[in-house]
TIVO-453162 format. One record per residue (C-alpha): residue number from 1; x, y, z. Coordinates in Angstrom, 2 decimals, m for minus. Last residue first. Example, Ala and Ser with C-alpha at 12.3 -4.5 7.8 and 13.67 -1.06 7.14 Angstrom:
REM TIVO-453162
{2 {13.67 m1.06 7.14}}
{1 {12.30 m4.50 7.80}}
END
This chain:
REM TIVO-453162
{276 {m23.68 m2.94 3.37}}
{275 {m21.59 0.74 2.02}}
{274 {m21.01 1.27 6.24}}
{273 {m20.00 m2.38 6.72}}
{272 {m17.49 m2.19 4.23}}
{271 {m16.36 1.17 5.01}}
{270 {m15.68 m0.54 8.22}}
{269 {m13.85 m3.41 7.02}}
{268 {m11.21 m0.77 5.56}}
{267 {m10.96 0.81 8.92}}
{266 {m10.02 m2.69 10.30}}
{265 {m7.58 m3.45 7.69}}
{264 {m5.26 m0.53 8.14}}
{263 {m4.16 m1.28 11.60}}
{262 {m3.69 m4.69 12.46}}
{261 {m2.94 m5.00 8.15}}
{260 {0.37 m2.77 7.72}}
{259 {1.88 m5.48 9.20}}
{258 {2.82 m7.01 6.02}}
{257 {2.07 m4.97 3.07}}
{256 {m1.34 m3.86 2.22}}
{255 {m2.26 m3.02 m1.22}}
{254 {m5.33 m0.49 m2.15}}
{253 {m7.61 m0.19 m4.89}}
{252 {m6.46 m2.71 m7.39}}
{251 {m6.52 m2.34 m11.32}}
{250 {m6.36 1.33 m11.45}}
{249 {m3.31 2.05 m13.04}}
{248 {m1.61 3.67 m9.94}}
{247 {m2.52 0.60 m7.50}}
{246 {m0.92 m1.42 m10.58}}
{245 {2.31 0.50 m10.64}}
{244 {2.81 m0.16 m7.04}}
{243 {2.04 m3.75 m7.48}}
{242 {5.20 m3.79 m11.01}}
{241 {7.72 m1.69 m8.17}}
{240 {6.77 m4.49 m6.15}}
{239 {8.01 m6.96 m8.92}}
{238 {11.65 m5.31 m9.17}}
{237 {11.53 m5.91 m5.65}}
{236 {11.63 m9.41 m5.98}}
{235 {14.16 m11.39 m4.51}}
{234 {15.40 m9.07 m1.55}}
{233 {12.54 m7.54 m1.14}}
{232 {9.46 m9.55 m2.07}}
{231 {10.75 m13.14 m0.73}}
{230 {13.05 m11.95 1.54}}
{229 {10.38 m9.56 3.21}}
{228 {7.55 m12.29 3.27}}
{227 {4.24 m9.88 3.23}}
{226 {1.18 m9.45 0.81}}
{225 {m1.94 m7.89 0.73}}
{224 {m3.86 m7.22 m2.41}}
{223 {m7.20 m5.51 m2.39}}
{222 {m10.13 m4.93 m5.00}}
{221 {m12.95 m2.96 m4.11}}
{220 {m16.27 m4.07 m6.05}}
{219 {m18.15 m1.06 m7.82}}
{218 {m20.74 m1.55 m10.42}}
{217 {m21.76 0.71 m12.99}}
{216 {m21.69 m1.75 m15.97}}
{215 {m19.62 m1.66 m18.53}}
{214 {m17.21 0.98 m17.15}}
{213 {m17.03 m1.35 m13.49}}
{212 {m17.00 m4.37 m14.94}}
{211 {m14.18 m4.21 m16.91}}
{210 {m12.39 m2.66 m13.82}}
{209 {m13.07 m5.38 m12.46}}
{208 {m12.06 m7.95 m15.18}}
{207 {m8.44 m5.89 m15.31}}
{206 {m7.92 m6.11 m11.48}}
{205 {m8.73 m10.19 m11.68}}
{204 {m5.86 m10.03 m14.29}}
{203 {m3.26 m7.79 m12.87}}
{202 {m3.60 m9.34 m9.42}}
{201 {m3.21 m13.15 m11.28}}
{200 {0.01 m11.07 m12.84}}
{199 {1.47 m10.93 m9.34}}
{198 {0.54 m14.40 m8.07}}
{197 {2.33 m15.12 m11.59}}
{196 {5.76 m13.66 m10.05}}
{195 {5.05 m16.13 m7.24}}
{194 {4.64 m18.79 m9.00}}
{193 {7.53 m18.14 m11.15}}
{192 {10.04 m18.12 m8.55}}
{191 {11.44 m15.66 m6.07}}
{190 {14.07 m17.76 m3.84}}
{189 {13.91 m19.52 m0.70}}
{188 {9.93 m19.32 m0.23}}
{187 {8.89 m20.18 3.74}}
{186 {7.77 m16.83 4.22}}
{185 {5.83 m16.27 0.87}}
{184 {2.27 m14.75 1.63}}
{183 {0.45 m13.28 m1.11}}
{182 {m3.07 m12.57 0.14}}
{181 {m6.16 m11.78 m2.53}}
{180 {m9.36 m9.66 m1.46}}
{179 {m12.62 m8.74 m2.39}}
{178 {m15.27 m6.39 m1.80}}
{177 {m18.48 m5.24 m1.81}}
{176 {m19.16 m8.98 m3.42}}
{175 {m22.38 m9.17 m5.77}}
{174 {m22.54 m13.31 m5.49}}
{173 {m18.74 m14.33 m4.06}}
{172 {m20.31 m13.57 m0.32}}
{171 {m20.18 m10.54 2.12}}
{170 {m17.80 m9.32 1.60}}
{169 {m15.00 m11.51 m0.05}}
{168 {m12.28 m13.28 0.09}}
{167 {m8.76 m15.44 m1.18}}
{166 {m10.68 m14.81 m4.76}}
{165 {m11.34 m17.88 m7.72}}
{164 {m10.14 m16.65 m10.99}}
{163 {m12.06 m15.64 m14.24}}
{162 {m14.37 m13.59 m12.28}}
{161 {m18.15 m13.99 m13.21}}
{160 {m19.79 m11.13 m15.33}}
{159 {m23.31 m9.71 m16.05}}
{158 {m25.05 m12.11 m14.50}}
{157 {m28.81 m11.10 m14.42}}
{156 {m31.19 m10.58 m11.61}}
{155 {m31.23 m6.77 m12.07}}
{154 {m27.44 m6.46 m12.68}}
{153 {m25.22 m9.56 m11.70}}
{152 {m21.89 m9.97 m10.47}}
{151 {m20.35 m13.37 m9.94}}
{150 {m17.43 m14.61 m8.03}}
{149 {m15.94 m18.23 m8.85}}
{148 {m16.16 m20.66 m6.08}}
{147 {m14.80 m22.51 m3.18}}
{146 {m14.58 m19.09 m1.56}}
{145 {m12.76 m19.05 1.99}}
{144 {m13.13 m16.27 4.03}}
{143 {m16.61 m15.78 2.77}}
{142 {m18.25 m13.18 5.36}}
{141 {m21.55 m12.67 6.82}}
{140 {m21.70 m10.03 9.81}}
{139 {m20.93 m12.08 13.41}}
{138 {m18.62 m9.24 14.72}}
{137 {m17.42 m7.45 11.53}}
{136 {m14.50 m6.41 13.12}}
{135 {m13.47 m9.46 14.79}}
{134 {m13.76 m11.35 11.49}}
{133 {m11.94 m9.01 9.24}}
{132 {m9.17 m8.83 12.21}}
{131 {m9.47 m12.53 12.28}}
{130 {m9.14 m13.30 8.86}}
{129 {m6.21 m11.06 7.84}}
{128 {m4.34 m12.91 10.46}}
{127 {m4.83 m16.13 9.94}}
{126 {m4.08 m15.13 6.09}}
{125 {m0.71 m13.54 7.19}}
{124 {0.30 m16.59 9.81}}
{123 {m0.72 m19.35 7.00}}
{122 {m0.22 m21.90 10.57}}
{121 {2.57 m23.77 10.34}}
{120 {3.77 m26.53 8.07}}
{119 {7.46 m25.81 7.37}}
{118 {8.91 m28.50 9.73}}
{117 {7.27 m31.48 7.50}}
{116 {5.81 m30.19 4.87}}
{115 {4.12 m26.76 3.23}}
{114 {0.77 m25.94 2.11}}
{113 {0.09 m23.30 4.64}}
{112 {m2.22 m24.17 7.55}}
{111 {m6.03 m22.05 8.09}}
{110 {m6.53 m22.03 11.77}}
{109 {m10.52 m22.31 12.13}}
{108 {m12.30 m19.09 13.24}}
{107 {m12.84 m19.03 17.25}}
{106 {m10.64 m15.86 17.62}}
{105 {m10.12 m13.97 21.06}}
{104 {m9.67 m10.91 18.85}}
{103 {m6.04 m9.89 21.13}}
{102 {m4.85 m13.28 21.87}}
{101 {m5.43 m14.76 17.87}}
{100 {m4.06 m11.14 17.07}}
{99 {m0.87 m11.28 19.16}}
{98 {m0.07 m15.18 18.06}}
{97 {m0.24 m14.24 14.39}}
{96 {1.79 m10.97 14.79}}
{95 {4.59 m13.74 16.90}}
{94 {4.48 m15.69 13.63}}
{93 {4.81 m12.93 11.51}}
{92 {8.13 m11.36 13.31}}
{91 {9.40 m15.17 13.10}}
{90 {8.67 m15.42 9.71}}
{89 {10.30 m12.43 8.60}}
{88 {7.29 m9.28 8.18}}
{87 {7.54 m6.36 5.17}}
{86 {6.11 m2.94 6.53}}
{85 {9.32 m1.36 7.01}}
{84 {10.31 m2.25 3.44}}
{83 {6.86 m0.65 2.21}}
{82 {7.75 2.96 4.10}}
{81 {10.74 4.47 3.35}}
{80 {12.35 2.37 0.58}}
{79 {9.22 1.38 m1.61}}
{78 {7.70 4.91 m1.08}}
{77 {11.05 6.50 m1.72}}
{76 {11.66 4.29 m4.75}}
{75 {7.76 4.99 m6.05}}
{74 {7.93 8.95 m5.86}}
{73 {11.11 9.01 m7.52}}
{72 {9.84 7.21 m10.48}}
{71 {6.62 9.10 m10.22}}
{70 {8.57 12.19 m10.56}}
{69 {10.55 11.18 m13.11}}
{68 {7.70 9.92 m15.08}}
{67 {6.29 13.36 m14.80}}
{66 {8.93 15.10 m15.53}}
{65 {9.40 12.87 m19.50}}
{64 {5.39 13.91 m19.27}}
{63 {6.18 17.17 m19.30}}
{62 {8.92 17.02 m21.37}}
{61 {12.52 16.84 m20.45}}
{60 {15.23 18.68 m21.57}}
{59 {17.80 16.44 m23.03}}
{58 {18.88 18.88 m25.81}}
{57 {16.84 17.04 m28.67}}
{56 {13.78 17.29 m26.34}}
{55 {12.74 14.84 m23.49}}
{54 {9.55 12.39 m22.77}}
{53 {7.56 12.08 m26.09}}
{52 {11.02 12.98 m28.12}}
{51 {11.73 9.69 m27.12}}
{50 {11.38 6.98 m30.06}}
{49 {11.57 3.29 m30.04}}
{48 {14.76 1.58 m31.62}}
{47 {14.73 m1.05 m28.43}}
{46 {18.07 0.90 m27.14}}
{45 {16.42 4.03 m27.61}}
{44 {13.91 2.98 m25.25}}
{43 {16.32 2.47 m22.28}}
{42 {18.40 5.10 m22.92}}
{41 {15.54 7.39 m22.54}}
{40 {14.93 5.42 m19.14}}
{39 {18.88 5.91 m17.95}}
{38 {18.60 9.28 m18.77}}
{37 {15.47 10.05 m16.61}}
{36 {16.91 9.24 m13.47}}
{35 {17.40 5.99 m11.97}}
{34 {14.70 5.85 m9.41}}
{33 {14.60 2.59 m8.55}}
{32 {13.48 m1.33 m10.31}}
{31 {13.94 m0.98 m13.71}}
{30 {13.98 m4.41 m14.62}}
{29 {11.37 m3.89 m17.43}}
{28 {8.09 m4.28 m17.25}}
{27 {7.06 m0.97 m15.65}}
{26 {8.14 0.87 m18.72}}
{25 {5.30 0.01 m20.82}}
{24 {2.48 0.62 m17.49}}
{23 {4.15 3.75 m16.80}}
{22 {3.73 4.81 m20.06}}
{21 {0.58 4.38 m19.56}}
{20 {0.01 6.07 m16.69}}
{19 {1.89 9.02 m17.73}}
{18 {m0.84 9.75 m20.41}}
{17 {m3.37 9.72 m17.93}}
{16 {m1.71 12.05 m15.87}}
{15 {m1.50 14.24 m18.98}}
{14 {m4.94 14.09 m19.16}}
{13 {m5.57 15.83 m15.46}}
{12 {m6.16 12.83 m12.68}}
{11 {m9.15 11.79 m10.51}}
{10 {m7.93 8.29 m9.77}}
{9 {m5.49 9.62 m7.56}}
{8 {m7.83 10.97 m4.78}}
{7 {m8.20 7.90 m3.28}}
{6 {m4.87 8.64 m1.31}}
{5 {m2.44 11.29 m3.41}}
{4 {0.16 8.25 m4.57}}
{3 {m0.86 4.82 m3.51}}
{2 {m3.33 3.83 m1.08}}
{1 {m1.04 1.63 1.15}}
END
């Protein structure tokens, strides 16, 4: 999912940028749908901040009050139309895993979660992010597995090394093209802090890019993918609305939810392998 207006929506008007950060303040709180405007303004005048920013004395909202209700709207309809129909069970990802490894003919190592006893299976949405990368890139170097922490450098030099270590990157953790993180969750009974912090480790490794990006010139692509439906729906769908703030921001380039990645990822590997 590339967010609102494709790649196109880093190129906003000022008042664009203005709505983006106060998207960013009222993205933390546990508005999680398109409420209206009302129930924002009463928001902030609850925590003695003022409003006249986004609506009038009369209720008439500003520009940038319509704005914010627009990209309210915009993000429940995106989350409800088209991310929940994206989000995998683990029985729907487990018979994804099984169609890829048949489909790419995979020789890659089977990556296992971290769980016990009946739970350990195959990590069925990293398995299967590696093998369409894999498949695509037919024998191209890859690090599907970095044991390290990325570094950038500018004429020899480092200029900046990641704070956290990356799920991947193309074609190695030295002056990546790209990277990539995967949130998987399918054996999660309830939406805990780790997996609220996989969100902010998104927000953080998004921040240092972007970082390096102004400072220096250099481009990396930054992806999230994630999938568990009960795990990011029905616990935690206050913290999707947070990722589809963060595309907007800036601080990751494109998410991909669930299934999302037979299709999507393979044209993204190939803009890859066209910037190589």
């Amino acid at each position: 999912f590339r967010g609102r207006g494709g790649r196109r929506r880093r190129n906003r008007p000022a008042r664009h940028n203005r709505c983006r950060r106060h998207v960013q303040s009222l993205s933390k709180t546990r508005l999680a749908g398109h409420q209206g405007l009302d129930s924002h303004t009463t928001w902030i005048r609850k925590r003695g901040a003022g409003q006249d920013h986004i609506c009038t004395k009369n209720g008439t909202p500003t520009q940038l009050g319509q704005d914010l209700a627009d990209y309210f709207q915009y993000r429940s309809d995106v989350l409800t139309q088209y991310v929940q129909k994206q989000l995998m069970n683990l029985d729907e990802a487990a018979r994804l895993y099984a169609s890829v490894r048949k489909s790419t003919r995979s020789q890659l190592t089977v990556v296992m979660n971290k769980q016990k006893g009946e739970k350990k299976t195959p990590a069925y949405l990293t398995n299967i992010v590696r093998m369409l990368i894999d498949a695509q890139l037919k024998g191209q170097a890859c690090d599907f597995d970095p044991r390290e922490l990325t570094t950038f450098t500018q004429n020899g030099i480092p200029v900046q090394t990641l704070a956290r270590w990356i799920d991947g990157a193309f074609p190695s953790t030295v002056n990546p093209l790209a990277v990539w993180e995967i949130k998987e969750y399918y054996h999660t009974t309830s939406f805990g802090s780790r997996v609220a912090d996989g969100v902010y480790e998104t927000l953080l490794d998004g921040m240092e890019l972007q970082n390096l990006r102004h400072e220096f010139g250099i481009k990396c692509r930054h992806y999230l993918i994630v999938d568990a439906k009960y795990t990011w729906w029905e616990c935690g769908r206050s913290y999707l609305c947070r990722i589809i703030d963060m595309l907007h921001m800036g601080y990751v380039d494109e998410v991909l939810f669930g299934r999302e990645v037979v299709t999507r990822l393979p044209e993204l590997v190939k803009e890859w392998q066209q910037d190589a």
